[in-house]
C-alpha positions in Angstrom: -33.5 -23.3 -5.3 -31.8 -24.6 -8.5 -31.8 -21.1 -9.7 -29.9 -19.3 -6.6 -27.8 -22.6 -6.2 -26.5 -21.8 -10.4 -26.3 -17.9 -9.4 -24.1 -18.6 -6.6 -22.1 -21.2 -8.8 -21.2 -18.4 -11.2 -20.0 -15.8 -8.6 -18.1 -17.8 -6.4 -16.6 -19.9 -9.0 -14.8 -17.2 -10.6 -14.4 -15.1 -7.2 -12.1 -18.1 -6.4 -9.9 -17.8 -9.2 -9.5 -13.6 -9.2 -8.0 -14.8 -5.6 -6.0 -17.3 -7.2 -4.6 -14.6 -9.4 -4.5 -12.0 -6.9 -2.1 -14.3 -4.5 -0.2 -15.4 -7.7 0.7 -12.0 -8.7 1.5 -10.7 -5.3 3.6 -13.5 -4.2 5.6 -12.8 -7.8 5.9 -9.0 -7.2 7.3 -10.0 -3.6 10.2 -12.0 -4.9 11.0 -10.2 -8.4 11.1 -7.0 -6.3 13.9 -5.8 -3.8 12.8 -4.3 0.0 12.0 -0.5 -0.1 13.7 2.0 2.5 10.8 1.9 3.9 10.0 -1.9 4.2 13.4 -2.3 5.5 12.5 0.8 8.7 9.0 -1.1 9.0 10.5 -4.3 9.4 13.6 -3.5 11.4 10.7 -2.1 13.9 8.4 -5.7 13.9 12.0 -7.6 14.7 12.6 -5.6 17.7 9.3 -5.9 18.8 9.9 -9.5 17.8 13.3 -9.8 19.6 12.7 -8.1 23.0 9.1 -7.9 23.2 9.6 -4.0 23.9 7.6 -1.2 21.9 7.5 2.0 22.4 5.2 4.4 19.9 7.3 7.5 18.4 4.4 9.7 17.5 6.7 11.7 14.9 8.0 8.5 12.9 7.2 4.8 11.6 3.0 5.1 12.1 0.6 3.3 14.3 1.5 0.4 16.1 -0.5 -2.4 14.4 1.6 -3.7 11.5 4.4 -4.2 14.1 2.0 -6.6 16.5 0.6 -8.2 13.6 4.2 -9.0 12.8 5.0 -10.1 16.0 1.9 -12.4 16.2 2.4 -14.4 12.7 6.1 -14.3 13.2 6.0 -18.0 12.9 4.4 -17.8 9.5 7.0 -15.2 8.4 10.6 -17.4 9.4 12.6 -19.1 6.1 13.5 -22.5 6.2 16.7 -21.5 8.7 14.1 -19.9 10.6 14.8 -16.3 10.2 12.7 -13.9 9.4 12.9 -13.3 5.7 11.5 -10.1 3.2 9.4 -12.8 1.1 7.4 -13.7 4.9 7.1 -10.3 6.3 5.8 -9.4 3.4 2.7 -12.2 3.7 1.4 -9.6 6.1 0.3 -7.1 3.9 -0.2 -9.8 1.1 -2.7 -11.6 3.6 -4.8 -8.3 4.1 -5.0 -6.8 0.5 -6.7 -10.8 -0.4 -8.9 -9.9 2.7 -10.1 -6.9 1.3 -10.4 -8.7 -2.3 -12.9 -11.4 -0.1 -14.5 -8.4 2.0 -15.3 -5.8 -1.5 -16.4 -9.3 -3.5 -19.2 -10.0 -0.7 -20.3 -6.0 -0.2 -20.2 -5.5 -4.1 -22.1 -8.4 -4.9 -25.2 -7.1 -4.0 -25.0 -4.4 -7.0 -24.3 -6.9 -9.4 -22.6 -10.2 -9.9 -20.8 -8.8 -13.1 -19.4 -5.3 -11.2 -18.5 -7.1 -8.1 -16.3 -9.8 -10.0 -15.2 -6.9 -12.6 -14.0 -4.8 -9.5 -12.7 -8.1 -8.3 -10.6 -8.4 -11.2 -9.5 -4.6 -11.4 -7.7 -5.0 -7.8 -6.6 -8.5 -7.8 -4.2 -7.8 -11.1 -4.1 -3.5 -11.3 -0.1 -2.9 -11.0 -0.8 -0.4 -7.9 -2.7 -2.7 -6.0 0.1 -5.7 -6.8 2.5 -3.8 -5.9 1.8 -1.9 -2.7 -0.6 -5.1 -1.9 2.8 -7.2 -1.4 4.9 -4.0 0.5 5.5 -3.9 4.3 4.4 -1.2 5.0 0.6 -0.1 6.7 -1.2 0.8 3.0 -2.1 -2.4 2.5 -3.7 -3.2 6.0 -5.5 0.8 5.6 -7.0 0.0 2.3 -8.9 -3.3 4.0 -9.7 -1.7 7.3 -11.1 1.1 5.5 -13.4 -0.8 2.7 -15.0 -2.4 5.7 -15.3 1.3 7.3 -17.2 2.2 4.4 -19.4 -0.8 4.1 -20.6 -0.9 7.8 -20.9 3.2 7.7 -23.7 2.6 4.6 -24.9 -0.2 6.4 -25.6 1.8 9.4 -27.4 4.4 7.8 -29.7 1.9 6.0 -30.2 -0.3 8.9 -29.3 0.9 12.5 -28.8 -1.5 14.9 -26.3 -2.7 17.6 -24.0 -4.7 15.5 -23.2 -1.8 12.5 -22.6 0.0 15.1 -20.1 -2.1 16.5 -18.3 -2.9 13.9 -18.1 0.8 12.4 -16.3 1.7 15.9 -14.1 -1.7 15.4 -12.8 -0.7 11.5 -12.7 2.7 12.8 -10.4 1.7 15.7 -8.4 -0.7 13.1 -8.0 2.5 11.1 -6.7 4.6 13.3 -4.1 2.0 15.1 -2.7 1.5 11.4 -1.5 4.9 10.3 -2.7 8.8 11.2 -3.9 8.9 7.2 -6.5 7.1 8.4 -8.4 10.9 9.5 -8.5 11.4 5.4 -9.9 8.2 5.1 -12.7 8.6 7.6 -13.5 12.4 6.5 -14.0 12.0 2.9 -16.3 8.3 3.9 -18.3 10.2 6.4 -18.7 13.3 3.8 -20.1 11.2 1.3 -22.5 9.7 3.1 -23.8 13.0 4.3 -24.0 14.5 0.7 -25.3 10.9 -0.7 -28.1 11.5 2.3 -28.9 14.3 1.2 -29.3 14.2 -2.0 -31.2 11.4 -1.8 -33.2 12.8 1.1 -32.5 9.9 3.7 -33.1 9.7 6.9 -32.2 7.7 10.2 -34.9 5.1 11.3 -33.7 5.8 15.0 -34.2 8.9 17.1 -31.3 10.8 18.8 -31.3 9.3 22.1 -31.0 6.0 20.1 -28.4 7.7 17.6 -26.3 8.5 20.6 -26.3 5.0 21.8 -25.0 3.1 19.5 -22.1 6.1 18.7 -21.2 5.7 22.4 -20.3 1.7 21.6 -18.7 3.0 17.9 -16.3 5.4 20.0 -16.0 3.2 22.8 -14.5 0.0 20.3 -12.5 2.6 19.0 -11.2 4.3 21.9 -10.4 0.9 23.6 -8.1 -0.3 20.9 -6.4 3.4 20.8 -5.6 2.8 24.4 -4.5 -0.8 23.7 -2.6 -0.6 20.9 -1.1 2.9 21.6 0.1 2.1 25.2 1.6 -1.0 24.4 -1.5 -3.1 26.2 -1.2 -0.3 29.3 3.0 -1.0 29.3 3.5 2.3 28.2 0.5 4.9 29.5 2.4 7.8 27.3 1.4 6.5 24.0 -2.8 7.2 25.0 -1.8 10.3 24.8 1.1 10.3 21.9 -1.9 8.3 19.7 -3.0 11.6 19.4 -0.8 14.3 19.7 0.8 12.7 16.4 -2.1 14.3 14.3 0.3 17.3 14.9 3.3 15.6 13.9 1.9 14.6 10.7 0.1 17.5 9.7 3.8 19.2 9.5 5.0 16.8 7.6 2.1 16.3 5.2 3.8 19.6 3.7 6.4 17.9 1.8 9.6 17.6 3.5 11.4 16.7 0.4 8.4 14.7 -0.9 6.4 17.7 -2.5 4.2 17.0 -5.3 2.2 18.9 -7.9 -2.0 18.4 -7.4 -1.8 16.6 -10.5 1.0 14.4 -9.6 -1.4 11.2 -8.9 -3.2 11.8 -11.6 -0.3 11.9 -13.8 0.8 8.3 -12.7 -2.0 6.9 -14.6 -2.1 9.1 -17.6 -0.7 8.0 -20.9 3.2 8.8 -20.5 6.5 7.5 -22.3 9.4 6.3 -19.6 13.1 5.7 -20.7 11.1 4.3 -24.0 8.7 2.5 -22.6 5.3 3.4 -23.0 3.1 3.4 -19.6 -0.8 4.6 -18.5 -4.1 4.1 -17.8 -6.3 5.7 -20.1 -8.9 3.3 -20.7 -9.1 2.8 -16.9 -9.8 6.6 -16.8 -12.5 6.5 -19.4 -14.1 4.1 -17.6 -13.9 5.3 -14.0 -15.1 8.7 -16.0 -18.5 6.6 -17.2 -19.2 5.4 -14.1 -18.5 8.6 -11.9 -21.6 10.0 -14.7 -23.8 7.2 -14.3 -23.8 7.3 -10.8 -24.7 10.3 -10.0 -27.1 10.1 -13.0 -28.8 7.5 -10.9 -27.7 8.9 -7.7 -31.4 8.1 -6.1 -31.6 4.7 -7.1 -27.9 3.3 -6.6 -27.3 5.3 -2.8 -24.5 2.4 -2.2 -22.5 3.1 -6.2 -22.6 6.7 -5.5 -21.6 6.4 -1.7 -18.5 3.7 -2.8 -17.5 6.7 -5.8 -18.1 9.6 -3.4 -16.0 8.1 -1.0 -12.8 7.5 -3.5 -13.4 10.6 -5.5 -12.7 12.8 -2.5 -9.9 10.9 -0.9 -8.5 11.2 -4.3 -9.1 15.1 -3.9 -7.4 15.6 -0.7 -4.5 13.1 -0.8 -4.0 15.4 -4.5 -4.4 19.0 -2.6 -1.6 17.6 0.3 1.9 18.3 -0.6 3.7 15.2 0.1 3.0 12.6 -1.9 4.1 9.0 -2.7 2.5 6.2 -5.1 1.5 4.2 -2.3 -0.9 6.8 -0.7 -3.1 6.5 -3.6 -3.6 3.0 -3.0 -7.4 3.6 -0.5 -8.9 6.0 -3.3 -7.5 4.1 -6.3 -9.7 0.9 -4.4 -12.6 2.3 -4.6 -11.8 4.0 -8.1 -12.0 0.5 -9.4 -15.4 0.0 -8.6 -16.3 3.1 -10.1 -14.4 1.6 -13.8 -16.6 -1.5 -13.2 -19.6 0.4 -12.9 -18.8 2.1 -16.0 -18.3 -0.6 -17.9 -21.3 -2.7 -16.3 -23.6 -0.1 -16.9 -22.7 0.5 -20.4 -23.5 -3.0 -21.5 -26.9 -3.3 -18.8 -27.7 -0.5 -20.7 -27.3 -2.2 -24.4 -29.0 -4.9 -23.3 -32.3 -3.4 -22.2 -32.5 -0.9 -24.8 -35.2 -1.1 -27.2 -33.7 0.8 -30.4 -31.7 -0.9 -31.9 -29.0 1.3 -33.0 -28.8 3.0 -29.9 -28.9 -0.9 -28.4 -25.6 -1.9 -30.5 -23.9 1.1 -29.8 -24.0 1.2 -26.4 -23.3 -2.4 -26.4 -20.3 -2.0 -28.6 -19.5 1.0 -26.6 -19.3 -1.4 -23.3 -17.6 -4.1 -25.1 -14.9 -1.7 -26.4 -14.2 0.0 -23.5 -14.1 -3.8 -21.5 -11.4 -5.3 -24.0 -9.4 -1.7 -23.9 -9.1 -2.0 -20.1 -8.5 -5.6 -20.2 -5.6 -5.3 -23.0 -4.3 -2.1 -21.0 -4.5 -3.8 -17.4 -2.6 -7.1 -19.3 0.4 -5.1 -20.5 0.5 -2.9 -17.1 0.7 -6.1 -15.6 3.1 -7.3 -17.6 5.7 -4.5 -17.5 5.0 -3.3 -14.1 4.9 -6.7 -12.8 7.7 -8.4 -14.2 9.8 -6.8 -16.9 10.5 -3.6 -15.1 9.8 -5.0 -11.4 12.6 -2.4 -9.8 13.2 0.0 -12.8 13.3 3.3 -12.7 11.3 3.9 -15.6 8.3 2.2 -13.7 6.1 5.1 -12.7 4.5 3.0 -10.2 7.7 2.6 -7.7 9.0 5.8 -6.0 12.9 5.8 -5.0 13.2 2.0 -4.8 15.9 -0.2 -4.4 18.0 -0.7 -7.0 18.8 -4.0 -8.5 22.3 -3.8 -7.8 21.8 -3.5 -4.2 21.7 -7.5 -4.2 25.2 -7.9 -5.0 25.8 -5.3 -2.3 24.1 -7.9 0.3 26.3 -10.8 -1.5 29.4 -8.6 -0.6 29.0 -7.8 3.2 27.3 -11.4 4.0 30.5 -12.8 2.6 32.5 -10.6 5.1 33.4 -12.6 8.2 31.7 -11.6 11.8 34.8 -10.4 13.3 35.5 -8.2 10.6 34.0 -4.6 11.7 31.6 -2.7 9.1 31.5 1.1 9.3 28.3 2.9 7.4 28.3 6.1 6.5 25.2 7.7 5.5 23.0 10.6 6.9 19.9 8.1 6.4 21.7 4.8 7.6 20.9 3.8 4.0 18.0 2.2 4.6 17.0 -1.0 3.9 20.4 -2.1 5.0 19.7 -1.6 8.7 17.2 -4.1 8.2 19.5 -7.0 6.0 22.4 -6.3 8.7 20.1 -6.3 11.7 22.1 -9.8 13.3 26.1 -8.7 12.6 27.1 -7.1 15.8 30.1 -5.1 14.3 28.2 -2.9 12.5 28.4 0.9 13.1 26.6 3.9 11.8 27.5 7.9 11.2 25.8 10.6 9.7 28.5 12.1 8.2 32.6 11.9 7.7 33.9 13.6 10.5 34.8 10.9 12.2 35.8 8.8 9.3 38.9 6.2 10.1 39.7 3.5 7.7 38.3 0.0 8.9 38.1 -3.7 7.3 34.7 -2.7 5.4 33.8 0.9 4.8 30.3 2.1 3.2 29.8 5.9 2.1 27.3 7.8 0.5 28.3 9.4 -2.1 27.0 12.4 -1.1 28.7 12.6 1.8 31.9 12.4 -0.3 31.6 15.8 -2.0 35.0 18.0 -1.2 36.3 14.6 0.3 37.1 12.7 -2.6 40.5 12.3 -1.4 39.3 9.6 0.5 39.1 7.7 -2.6 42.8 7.0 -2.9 42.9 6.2 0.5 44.6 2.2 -0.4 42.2 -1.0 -0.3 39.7 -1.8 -2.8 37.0 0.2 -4.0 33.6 -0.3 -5.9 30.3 1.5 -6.3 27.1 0.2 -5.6 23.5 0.9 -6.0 21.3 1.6 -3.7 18.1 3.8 -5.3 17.8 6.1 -8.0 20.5 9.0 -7.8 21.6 7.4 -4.4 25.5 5.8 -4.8 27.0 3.8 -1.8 31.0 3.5 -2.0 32.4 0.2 -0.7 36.0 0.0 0.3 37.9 -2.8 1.2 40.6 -4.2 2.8 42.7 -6.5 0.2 42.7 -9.4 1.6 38.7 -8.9 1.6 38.6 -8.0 -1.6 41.3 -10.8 -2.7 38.6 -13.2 -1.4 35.8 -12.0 -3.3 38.2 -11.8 -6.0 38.5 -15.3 -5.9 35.1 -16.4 -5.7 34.4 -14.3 -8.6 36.8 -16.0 -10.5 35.3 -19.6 -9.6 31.8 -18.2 -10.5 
């Protein structure tokens, strides 16, 4: 008894401070780091749900319906101290579920070891890709958790069959698929891994078809139930049962790039060694050891079914999200998961091995091998963390952000919260320069256009740059003009009236 009760010290004890430093690091990255585009269309979506009550899925835009409900039902949680819904709360969403799946991979893992479990542990609470697109708003983050428990109850399953697997392989599997249409990669390269992992090993079921059939009936049925819930708006809108699916279509258009087209290598590049506006960035050591641990896996595939099932799983999601076109940082977020546990097994089984071997030269060299490659990824994941986390939090030359927002952006907000209500605001931009839909969602005299045909002169005037080309004579149109920043190669004009810009003017010079 005194023996488990000392085991269980040792795990939990530092299980509770890699969430400590998980929450730490995302609550940092959500206030050193502007809203994305993207955050700003998510979260313009949960307020109207928010607001009105109303949703309606779009099966060609914004995902599955879940972040938005989630939204709606912590909203409370999310509000600033004047009550209104903030970017640091919306973003406790995501931040709520990537700790979830830090608690969930911490109690499956466990079971391999205590030293991979709490190694993976570390690898995901503090890895800059994890931070980062664990404290977004958008559906990665809720994917990622829905999907380790996916995996875990799939294995379990197989090992074990009974009622309750089954169940909760059909719940996750429902979760999945009311998050975000990815969700089919997800559940084709788990469900292809356990097949090969079966087979190799020679597995079999314990149950017999009729059985078999059973308990996938309930797995389809929990998953079919939330599609209809979820999809339809709970039955208000009977179109979206059938939009839940006929978006597969939608997206498997658009996985072919539409203007986000990426070499095969392109996520493996983010993590090789690479030098960015001067500043030296990768993952090397990380590689090496997810390397180790993809060859002693399957070097021991008949002994560890569960190591090789968990590496399986992330090596082919890795495959396919690498063979489809587009591409963003954030999609590598499932496989790079479960790509930690495959480093900590490398590591882990470097220095198990050292320990139990007898020779000693080949004993000290593994063990120094183990040690070497443990302090490499720990000095490697420190200055990741360091620069990706806080010195570069919205830089450009941070290979882990894809078209963010720039920094001066902010002074952008300063400007047009500064502008009184009365005063009408005219954006021009053929993407409705996105996140500022989201900042501006209360100020009723707020217009957007595509383009400059229509263009008249008002008391605040925002243009795209882009939109400017052959119309530059705009430019000398009278009032007061400044540029602003609004993501990499992305300009946004302001213009003026002057007795605006005499005001700000003003306060400048009292600053």
């Amino acid at each position: 008894m005194e023996s488990t009760s000392s085991k269980s010290y040792l795990f939990w004890v530092p299980a509770i401070v890699l969430l400590g430093l998980a929450f730490w690091l995302r609550s940092e990255s959500s206030q050193l780091r502007l809203f994305h585009a993207d955050e700003g269309v998510q979260s313009y979506q949960a307020w109207r749900l928010i607001e009105t009550g109303e949703y309606r899925y779009d099966p060609s835009e914004h995902h599955g319906p879940l972040l938005y409900y989630l939204a709606k039902w912590m909203s409370p949680f999310l509000e600033d101290e004047a009550g209104q819904l903030s970017d640091d709360g919306m973003r406790r969403v995501p931040i709520l579920f990537s700790l979830a799946t830090l608690v969930w991979g911490l109690l499956a893992f466990r079971g391999e070891g205590m030293g991979l479990a709490l190694l993976w542990g570390l690898l995901f609470a503090a890895a800059p890709l994890n931070v980062i697109y664990g404290s977004y708003f958008v559906q990665e983050a809720l994917l990622v958790c829905f999907t380790v428990v996916f995996l875990v109850a799939v294995y379990r399953y197989w090992q074990r069959p009974c009622w309750m697997w089954a169940r909760v392989v059909g719940f996750s599997l429902g979760l999945m698929h009311v998050t975000k249409e990815t969700a089919v990669i997800h559940v084709m390269a788990i469900g292809l891994a356990c097949v090969l992992v079966a087979w190799i090993r020679r597995n079999k079921l314990s149950v017999g078809p009729l059985t078999l059939l059973k308990h996938a009936s309930v797995a389809i049925a929990f998953a079919l139930l939330l599609h209809c819930l979820f999809f339809s708006s709970f039955f208000r809108n009977p179109q979206g049962i059938w939009d839940g699916f006929a978006t597969f279509f939608h997206y498997a258009y658009r996985s072919q790039g539409q203007g986000h087209e990426k070499p095969m290598f392109y996520y493996l590049s983010l993590l090789l060694p690479q030098r960015l506006e001067g500043v030296r960035w990768g993952e090397l050591a990380f590689l090496v050891a997810v390397l180790v641990g993809i060859f002693r896996t399957f070097w021991r595939v008949k002994e560890k079914g569960f190591s090789a099932f968990v590496v399986l799983s992330g090596l082919l999601m890795f495959l396919v999200y690498s063979l489809i076109p587009y591409k963003n940082p954030w999609l590598l977020l499932g496989p790079y998961c479960l790509l930690c546990f495959a480093a900590a097994l490398g590591v882990v089984d470097l220095l198990r091995m050292g320990i139990t071997e007898a020779e000693p030269l080949r004993r000290w060299t593994l063990l120094a091998a183990g040690g070497g490659v443990l302090l490499l990824v720990g000095a490697e994941l420190r200055a990741n963390v360091d620069k990706a986390i806080f010195r570069y939090a919205s830089a450009t030359r941070n290979p882990y952000l894809y078209m963010h927002t720039t920094p001066r952006y902010a002074k952008l907000l300063e400007r047009l919260e500064s502008v009184p209500a009365g005063i009408d605001v005219s954006v021009y931009s053929s993407d409705a320069a996105w996140p500022l839909p989201w900042h501006m969602r209360e100020r009723e005299r707020i217009g957007y256009w595509t383009d400059l045909e229509t263009f008249e002169r008002g008391g605040i005037d925002l243009i795209d740059t882009r939109l400017l080309e052959g119309r530059e004579g705009l430019l000398g149109d009278g009032g007061f003009w400044e540029l602003h920043g609004l993501r990499p190669n992305t300009l946004l004009a302001l213009r003026a009236d002057d007795g605006i810009a005499a005001e700000w003017i003003k306060a400048n010079a009292k600053d």
